[in-house]
MARVOPA-237930 format. One record per atom (N, C-alpha, C, O): x, y, z; residue in three letters. Coordinates in steps of 0.05 Angstrom, whole numbers, padded with zeros to 5 digits, always signed. Each point is the difference from the previous one (the first is absolute). Example, Ala and Ser with C-alpha at 12.3 -4.5 7.8 and 13.67 -1.06 7.14 Angstrom:
MARVOPA-237930
+00264-00114+00156Ala
-00018+00024+00000Ala
+00018+00024+00000Ala
+00021+00000+00013Ala
-00028+00021-00027Ser
+00016+00024+00001Ser
-00015+00022+00014Ser
+00010+00022+00004Ser
This chain:
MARVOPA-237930
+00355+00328-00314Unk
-00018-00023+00000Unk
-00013-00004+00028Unk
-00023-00006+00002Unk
+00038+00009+00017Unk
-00012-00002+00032Unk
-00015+00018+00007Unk
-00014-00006+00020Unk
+00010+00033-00031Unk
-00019+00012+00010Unk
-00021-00002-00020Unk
-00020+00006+00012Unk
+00012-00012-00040Unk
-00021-00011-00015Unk
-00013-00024+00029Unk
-00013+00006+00019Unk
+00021-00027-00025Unk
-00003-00028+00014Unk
-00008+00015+00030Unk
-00005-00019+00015Unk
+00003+00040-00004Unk
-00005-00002+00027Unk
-00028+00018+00001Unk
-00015+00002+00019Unk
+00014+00008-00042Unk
-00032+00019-00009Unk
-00012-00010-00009Unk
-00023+00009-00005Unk
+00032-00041-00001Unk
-00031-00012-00011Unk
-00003-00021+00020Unk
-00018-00017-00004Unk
+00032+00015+00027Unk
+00000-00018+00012Unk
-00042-00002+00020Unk
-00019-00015+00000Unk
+00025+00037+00012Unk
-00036+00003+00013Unk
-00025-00012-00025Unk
-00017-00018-00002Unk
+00026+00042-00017Unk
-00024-00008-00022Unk
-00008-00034-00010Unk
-00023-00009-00002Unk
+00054-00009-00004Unk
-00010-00021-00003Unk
+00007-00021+00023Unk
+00011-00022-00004Unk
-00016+00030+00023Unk
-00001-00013+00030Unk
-00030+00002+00009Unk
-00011-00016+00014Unk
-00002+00046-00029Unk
-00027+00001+00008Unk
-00013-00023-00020Unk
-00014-00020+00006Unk
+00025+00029-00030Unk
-00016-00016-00021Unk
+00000-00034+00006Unk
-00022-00011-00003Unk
+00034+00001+00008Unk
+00003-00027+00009Unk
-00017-00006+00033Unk
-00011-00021+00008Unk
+00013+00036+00000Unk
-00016-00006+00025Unk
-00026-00004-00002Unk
-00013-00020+00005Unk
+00002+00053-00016Unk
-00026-00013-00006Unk
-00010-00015-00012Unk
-00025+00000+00003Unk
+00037-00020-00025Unk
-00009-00016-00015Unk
+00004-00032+00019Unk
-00013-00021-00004Unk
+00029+00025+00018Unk
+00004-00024+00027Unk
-00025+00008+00015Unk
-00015-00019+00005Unk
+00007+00040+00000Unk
-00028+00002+00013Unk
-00024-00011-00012Unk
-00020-00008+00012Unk
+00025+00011-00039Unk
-00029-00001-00019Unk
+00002-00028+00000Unk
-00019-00014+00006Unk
+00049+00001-00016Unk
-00008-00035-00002Unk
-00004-00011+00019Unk
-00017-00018-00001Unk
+00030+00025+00027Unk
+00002-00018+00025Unk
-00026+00008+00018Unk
-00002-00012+00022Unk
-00019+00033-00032Unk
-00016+00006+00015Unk
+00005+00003+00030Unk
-00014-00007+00018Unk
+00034+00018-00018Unk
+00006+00013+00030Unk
-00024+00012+00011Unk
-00020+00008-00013Unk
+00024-00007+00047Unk
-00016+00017+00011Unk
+00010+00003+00019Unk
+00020-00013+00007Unk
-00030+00029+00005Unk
+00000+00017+00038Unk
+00008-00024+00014Unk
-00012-00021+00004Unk
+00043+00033+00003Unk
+00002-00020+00023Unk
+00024-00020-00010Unk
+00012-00014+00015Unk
-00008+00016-00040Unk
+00024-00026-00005Unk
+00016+00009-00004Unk
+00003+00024+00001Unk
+00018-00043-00008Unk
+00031+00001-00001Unk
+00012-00004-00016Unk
+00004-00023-00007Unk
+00011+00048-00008Unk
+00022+00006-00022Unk
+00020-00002+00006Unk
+00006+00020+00013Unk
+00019-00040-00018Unk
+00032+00000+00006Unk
+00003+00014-00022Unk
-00013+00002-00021Unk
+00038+00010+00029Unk
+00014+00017-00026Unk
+00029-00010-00004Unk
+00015+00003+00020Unk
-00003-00015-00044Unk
+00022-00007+00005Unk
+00022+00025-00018Unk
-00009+00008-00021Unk
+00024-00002+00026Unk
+00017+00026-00014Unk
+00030-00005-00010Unk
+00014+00012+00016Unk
-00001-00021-00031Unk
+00038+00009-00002Unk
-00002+00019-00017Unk
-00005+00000-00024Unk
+00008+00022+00041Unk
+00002+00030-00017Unk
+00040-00005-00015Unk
+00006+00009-00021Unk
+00007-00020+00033Unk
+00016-00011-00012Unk
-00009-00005-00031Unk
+00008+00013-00019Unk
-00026-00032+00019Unk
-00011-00019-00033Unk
-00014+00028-00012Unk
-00002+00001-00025Unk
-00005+00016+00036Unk
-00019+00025-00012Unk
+00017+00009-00018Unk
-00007+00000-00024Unk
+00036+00013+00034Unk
+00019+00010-00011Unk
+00022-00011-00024Unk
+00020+00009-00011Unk
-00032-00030+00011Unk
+00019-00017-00013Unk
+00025-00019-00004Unk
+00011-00010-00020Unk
-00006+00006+00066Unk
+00014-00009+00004Unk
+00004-00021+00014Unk
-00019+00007+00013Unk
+00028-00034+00000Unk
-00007-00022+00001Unk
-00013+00004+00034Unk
+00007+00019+00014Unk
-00023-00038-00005Unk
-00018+00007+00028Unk
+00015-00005+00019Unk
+00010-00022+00002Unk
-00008+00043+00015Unk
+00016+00011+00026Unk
+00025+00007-00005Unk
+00017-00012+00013Unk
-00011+00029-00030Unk
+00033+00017-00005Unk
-00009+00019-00003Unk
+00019+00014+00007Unk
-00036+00001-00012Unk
-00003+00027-00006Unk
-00029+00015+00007Unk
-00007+00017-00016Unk
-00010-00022+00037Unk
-00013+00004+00003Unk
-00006+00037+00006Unk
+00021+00013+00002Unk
-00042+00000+00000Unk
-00002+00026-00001Unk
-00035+00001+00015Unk
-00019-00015-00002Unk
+00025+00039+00016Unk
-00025+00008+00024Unk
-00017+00026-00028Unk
-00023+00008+00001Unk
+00041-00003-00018Unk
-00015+00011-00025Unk
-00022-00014-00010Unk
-00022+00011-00002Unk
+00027-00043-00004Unk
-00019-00007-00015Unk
-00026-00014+00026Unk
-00024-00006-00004Unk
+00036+00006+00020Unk
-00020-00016+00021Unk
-00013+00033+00012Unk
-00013+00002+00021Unk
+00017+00011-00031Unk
-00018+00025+00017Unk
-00026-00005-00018Unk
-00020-00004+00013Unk
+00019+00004-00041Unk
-00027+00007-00018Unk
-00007-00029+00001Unk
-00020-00005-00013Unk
+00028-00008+00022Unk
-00016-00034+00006Unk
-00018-00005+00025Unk
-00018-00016+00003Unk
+00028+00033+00013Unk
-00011+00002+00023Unk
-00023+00013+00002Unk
-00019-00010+00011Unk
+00019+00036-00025Unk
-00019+00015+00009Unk
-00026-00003-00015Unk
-00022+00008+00007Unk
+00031-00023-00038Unk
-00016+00002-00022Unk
-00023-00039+00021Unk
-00024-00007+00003Unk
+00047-00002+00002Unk
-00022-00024+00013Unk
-00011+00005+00027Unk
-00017-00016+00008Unk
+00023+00034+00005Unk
-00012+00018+00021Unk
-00025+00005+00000Unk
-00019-00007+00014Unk
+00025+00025-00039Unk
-00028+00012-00005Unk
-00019-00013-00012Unk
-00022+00011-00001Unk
+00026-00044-00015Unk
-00019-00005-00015Unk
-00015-00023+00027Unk
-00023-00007+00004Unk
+00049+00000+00010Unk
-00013-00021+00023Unk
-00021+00016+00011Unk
-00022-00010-00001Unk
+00025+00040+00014Unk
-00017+00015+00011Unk
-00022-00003-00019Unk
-00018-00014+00010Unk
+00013+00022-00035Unk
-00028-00006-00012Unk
-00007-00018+00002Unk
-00024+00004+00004Unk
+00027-00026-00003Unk
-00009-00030+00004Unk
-00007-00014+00020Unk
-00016-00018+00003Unk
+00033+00030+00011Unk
-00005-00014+00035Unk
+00022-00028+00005Unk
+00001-00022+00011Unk
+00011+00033-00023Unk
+00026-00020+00004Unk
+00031+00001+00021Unk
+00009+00021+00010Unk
+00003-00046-00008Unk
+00011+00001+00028Unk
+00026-00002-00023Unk
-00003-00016-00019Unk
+00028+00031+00022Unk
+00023-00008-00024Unk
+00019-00014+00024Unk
+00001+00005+00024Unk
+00011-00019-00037Unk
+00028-00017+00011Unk
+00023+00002-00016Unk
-00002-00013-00021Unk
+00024+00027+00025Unk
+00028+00002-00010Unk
+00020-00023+00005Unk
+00011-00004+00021Unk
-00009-00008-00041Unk
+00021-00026+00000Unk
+00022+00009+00008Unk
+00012+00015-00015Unk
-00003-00018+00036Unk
+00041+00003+00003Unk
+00012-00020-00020Unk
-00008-00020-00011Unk
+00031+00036+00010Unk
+00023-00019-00019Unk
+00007-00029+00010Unk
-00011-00007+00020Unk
+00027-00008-00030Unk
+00003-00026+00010Unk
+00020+00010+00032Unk
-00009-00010+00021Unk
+00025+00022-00018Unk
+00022+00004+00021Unk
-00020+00001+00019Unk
+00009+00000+00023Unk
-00032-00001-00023Unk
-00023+00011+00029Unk
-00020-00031-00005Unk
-00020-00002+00013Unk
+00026-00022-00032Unk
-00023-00020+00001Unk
-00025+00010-00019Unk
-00022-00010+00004Unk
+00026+00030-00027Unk
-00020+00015-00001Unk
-00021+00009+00011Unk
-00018+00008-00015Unk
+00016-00005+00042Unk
-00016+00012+00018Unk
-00012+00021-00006Unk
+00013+00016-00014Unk
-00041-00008+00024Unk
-00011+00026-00013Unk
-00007+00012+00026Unk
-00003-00008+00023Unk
+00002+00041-00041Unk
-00007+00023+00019Unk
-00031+00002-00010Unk
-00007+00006-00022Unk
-00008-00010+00041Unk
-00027+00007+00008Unk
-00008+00026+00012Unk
+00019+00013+00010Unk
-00048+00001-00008Unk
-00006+00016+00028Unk
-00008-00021+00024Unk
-00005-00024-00002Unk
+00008+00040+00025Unk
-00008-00011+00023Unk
-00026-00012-00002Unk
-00006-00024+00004Unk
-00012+00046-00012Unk
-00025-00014+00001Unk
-00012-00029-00002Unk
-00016-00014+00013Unk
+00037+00010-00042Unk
-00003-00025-00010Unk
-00002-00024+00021Unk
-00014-00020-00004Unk
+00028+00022+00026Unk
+00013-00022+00026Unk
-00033-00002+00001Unk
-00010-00022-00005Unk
-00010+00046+00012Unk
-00030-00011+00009Unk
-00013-00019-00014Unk
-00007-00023+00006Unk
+00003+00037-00026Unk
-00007-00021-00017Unk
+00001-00023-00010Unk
-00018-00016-00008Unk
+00048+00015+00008Unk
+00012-00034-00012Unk
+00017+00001+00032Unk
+00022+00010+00004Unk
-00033-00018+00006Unk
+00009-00012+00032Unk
+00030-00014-00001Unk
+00022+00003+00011Unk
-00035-00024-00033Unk
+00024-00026-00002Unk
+00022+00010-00007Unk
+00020-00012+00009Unk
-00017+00030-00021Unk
+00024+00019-00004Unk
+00026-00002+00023Unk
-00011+00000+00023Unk
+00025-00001-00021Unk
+00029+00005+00016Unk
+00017+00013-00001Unk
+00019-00009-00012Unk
-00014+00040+00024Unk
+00015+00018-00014Unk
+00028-00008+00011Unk
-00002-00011+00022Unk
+00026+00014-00031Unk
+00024-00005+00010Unk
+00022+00028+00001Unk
-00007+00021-00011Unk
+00026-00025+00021Unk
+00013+00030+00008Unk
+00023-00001-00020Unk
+00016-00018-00002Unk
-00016+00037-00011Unk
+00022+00012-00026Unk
-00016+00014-00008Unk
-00024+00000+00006Unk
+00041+00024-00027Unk
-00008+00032-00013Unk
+00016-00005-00025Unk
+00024-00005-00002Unk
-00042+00007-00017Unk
+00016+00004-00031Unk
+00021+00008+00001Unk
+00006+00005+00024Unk
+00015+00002-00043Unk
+00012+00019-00004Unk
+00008-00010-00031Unk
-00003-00023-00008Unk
+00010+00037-00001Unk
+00006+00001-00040Unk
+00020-00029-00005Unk
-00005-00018-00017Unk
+00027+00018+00035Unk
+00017-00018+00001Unk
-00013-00028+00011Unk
+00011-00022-00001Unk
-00041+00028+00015Unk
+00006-00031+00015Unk
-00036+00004+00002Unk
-00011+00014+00017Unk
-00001-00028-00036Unk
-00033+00007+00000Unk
+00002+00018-00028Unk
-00023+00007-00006Unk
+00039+00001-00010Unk
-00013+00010-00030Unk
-00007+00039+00007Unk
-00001+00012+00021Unk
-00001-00007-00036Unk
+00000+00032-00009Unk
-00033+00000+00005Unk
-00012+00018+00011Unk
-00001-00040-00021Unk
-00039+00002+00002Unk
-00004-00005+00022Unk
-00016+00014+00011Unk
+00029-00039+00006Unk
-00015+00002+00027Unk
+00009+00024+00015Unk
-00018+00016+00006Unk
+00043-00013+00003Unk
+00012+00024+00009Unk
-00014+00024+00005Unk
-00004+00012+00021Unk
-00003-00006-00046Unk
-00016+00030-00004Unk
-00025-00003+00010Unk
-00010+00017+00014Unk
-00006-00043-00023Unk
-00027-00006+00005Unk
+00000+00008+00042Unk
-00012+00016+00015Unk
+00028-00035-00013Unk
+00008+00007+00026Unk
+00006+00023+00021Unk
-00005+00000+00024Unk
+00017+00021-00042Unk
-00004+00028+00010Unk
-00025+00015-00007Unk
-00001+00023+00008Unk
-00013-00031-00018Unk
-00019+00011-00014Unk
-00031-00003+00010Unk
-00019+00016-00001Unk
+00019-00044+00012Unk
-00032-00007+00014Unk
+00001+00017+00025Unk
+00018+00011+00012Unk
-00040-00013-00010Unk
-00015+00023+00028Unk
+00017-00015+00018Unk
+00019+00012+00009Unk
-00027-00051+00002Unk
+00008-00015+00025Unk
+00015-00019-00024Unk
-00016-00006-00017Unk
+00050-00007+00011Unk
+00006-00013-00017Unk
+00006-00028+00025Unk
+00010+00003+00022Unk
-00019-00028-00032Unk
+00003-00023+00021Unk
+00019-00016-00032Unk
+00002+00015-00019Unk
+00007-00039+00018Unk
+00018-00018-00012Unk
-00022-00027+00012Unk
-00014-00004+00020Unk
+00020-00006-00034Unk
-00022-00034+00002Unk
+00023-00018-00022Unk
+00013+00008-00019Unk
-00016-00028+00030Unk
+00023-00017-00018Unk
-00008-00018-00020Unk
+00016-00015-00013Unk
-00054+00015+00008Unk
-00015-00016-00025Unk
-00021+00010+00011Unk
-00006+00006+00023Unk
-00013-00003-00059Unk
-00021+00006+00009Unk
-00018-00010-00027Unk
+00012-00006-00021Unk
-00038+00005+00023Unk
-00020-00022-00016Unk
-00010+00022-00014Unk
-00018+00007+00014Unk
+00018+00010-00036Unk
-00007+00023-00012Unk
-00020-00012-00016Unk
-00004-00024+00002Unk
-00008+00037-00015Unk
-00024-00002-00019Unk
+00014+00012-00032Unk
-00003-00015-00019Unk
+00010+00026+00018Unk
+00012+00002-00033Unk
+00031+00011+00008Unk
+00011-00001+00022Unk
-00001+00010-00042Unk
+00033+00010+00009Unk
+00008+00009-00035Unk
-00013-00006-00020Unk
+00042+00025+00023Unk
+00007+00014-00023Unk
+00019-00012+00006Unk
+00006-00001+00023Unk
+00013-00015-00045Unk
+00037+00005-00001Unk
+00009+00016-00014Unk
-00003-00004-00025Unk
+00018+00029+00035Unk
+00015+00010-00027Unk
+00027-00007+00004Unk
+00012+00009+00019Unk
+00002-00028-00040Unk
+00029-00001+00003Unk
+00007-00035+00014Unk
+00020-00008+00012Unk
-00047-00008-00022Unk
+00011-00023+00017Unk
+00013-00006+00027Unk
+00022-00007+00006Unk
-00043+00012+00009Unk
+00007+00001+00024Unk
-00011-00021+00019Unk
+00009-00007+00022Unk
-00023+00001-00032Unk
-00007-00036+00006Unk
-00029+00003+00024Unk
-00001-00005+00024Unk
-00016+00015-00038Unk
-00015+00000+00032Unk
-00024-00017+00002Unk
-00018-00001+00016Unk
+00026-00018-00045Unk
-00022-00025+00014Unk
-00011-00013+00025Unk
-00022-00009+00007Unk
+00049+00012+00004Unk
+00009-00012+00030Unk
-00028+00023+00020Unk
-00011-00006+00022Unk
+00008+00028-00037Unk
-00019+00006+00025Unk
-00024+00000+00001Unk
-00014+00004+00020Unk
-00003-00013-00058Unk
-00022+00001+00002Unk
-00022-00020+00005Unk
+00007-00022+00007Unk
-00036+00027-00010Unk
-00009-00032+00015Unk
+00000-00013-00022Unk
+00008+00011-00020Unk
-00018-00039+00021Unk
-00018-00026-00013Unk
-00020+00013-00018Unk
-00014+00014+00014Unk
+00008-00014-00035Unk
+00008-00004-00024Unk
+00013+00018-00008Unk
-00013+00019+00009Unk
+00038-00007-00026Unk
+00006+00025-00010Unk
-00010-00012-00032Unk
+00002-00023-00010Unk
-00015+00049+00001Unk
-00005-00004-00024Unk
+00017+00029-00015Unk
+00001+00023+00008Unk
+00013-00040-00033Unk
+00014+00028-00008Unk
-00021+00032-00018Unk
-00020-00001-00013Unk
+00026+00010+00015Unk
-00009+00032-00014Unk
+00017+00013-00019Unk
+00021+00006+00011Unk
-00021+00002-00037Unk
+00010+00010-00012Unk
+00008+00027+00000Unk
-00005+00010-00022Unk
+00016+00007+00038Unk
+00008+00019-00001Unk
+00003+00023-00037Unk
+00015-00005-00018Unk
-00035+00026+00019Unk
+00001+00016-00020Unk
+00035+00000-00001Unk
+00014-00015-00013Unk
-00007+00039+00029Unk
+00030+00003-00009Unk
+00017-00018+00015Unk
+00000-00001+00025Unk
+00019-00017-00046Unk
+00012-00026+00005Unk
+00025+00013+00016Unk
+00006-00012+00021Unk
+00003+00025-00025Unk
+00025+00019+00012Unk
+00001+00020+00008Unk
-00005+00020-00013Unk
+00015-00020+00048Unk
+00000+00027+00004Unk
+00032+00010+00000Unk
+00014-00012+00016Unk
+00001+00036-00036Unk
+00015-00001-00002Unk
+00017-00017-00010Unk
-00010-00004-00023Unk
+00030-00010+00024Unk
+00019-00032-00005Unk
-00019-00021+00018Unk
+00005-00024+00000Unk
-00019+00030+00011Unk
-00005-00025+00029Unk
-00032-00015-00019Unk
-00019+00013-00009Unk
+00021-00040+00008Unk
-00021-00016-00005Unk
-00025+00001+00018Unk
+00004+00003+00024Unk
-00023-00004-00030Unk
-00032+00006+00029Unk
-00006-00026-00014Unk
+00002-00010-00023Unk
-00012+00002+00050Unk
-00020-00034-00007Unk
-00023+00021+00024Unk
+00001+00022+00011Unk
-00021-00043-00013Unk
-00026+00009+00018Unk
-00008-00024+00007Unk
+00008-00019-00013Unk
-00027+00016+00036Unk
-00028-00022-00002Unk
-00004+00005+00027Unk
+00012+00008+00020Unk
-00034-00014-00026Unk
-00025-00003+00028Unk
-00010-00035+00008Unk
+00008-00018-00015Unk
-00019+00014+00030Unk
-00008-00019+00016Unk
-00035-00004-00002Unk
-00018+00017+00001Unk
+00018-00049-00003Unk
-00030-00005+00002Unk
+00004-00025+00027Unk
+00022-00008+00009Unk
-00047+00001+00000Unk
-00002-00020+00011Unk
+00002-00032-00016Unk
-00002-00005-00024Unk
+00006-00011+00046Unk
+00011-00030-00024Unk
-00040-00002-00002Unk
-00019+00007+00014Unk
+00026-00024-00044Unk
-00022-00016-00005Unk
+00001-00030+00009Unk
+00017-00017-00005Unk
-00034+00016+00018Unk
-00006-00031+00013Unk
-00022-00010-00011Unk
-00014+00014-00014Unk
+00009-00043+00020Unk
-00012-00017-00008Unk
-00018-00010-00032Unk
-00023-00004-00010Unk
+00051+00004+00005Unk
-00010-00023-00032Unk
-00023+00016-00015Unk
-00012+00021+00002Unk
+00012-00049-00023Unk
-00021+00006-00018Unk
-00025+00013+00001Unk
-00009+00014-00018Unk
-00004-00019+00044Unk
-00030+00006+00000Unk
+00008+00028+00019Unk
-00013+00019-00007Unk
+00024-00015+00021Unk
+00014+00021+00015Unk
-00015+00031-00013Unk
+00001+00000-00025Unk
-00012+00022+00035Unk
-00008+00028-00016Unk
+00013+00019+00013Unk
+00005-00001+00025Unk
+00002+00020-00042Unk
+00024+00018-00001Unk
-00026+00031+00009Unk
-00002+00007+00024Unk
-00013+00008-00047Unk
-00019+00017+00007Unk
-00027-00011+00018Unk
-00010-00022+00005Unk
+00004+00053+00003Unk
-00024+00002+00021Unk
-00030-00008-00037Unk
-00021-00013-00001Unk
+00031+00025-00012Unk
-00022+00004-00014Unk
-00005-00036-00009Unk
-00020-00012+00006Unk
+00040+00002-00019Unk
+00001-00034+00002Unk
-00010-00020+00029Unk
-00016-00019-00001Unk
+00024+00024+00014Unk
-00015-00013+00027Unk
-00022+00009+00001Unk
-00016-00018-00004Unk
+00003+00041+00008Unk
-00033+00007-00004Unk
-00017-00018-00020Unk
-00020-00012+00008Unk
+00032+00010-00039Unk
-00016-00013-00014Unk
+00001-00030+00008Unk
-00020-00015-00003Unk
+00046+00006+00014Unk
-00010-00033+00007Unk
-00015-00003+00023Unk
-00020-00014+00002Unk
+00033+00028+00017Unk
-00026+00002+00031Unk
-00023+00002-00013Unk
-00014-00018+00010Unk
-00005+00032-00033Unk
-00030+00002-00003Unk
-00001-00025-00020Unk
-00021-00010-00007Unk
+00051-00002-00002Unk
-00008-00024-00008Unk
-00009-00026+00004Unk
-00012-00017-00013Unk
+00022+00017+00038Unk
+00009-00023+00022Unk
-00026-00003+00011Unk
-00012+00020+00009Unk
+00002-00048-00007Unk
-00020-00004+00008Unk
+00000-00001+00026Unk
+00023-00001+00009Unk
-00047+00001+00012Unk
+00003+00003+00024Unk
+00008-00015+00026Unk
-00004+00007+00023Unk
+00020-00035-00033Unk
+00012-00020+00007Unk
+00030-00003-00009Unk
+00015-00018+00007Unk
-00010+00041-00025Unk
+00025-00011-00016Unk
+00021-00003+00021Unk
-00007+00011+00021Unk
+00032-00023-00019Unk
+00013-00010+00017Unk
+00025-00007-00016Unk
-00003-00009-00023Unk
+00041+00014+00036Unk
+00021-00003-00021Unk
-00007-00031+00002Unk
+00012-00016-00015Unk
């Protein structure tokens, strides 16, 4: 059964991603947390049994799809680390506000996903929260905590990877102001040519 569950693991890790791309309209430049209990993959309760087996084809399969996209990935650590994530360096330029702090995964203390993720980036830095734009859980791993204001959920094609439950969602900006308040560009155009040339709130 563990080696079935570890061959389909890339295929519907891809399959779910890109459909987080298609709803959440990702683009160049944003931010995917990834939350992982390869523990929950296998069918066993989260953080007793974790394996660098199942976090290898997680890694590489979101590697490569972030690379098509232009995306920055963030690896949730386990709770023993605050769930802290492994980032690239780069990332520090960009999101400035960032704060990297000093600890190194390891399977026992940061999870089997951050760990590896961690041996695995070109420059690996640790940041202890971060404001992501959409995120994957496989295995209930709680990573609400890292994404921004609004998460909206996403239905994930395949509900399970392996034994482990996947939730998804991505992030919009809040809607402000009330009733008369406009949401599209194409809706504000038609009332701007509506609005007479005094109109005033």
């Amino acid at each position: 059964m563990t080696n079935s569950i570890l061959h389909t693991i890339a295929e519907d890790l891809e399959t779910n991603l890109r459909e987080l791309v298609k709803v959440g309209n990702l683009r160049p430049g944003q931010i995917l947390v990834i939350g992982t209990s390869t523990s929950e993959i296998l069918g066993h309760r989260i953080g007793t049994s974790g394996t660098l087996d199942a976090a290898r084809p997680i890694f590489e399969t979101a590697q490569r799809i972030s690379r098509e996209f232009g995306l920055h990935l963030a690896f949730q650590c386990c709770e023993h680390l605050n769930r802290a994530l492994v980032i690239e360096e780069d990332l520090l330029t960009i999101s400035p506000q960032l704060e990297p702090v000093s600890v190194i995964p390891v399977p026992k203390a940061g999870g089997s996903m951050a760990s590896y993720a961690y041996r695995h980036f070109a420059k690996p830095v640790v940041v202890e929260t971060i404001q992501a734009h959409a995120g994957i859980d496989i295995g209930s791993t709680l990573i609400g905590m890292h994404l921004r204001r609004v998460a909206v959920p996403a239905r994930p094609p395949v509900r399970n990877m392996g034994h482990a439950y996947v939730t998804m969602a991505f992030t919009r900006p809040k809607l402000i102001g009330g009733t008369r308040a406009v949401y599209t560009p194409e809706a504000a155009e038609q009332l701007y040519q509506q609005a007479a040339p005094d109109a005033d709130c």
